[in-house]
C-alpha positions as CSV (number, residue, x, y, z in Angstrom):
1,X,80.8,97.8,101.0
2,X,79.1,99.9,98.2
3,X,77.1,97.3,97.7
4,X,75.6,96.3,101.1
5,X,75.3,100.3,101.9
6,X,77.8,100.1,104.4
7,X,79.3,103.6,105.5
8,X,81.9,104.9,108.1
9,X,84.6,107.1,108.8
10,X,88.3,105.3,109.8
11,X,91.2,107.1,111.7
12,X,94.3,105.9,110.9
13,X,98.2,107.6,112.3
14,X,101.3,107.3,110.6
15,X,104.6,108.8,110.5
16,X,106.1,110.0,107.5
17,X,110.0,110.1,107.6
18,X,112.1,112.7,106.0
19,X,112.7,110.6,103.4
20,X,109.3,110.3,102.6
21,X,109.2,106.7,103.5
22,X,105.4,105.6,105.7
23,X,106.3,104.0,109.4
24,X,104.3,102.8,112.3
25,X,100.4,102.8,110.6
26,X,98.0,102.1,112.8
27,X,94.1,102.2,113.5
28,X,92.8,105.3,115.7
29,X,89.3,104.5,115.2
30,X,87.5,101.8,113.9
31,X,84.8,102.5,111.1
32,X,83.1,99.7,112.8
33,X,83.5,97.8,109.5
34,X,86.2,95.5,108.8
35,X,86.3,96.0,104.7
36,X,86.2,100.0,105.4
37,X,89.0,99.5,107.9
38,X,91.3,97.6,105.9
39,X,90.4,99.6,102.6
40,X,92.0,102.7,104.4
41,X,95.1,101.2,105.7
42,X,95.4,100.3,101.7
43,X,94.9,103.4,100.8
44,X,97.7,104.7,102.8
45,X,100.0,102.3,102.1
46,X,99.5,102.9,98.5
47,X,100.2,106.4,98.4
48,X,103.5,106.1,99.8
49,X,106.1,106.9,99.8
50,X,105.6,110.1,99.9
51,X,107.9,113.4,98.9
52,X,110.9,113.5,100.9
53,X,110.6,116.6,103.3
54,X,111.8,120.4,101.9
55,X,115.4,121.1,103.3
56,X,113.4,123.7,105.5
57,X,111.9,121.3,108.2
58,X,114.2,120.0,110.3
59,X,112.2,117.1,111.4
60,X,113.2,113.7,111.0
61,X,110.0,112.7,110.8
62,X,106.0,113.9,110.9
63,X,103.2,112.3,113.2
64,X,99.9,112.3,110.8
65,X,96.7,111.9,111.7
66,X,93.9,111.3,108.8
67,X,90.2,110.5,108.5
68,X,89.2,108.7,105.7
69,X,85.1,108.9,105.2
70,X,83.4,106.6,103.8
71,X,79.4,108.0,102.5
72,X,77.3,106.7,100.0
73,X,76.1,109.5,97.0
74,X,72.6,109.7,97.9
């Protein structure tokens, strides 16, 4: 992508569960490139799982919403 000076911004949802464990990604918005697209849902997939939630919240789980941006240095 770097390469061809391609650029974009994907939106991704999730849910996280308590026990930090990643369910139900999905695509928002499209970047409008495929290899930006599919390098985000990566990126989210790698970072889990995540912390399991404080004993605080009560949730069982957490709708997320995240923008990952793609721009070039210039």
């Amino acid at each position: 992508a770097q390469k061809n000076s391609v650029e974009g911004v994907t939106r991704l949802a999730f849910t996280v569960l308590r026990d930090g464990e990643l369910s139900d990604l999905r695509m928002v918005r499209s970047s409008g490139s495929k290899i930006l697209d599919e390098a985000a849902s990566a990126a989210v997939t790698r970072a889990a799982p995540f912390h399991p939630f404080p004993k605080m919240i009560k949730q069982s789980s957490l709708d997320m919403q995240v923008a990952i941006v793609y721009e070039l240095k210039r």
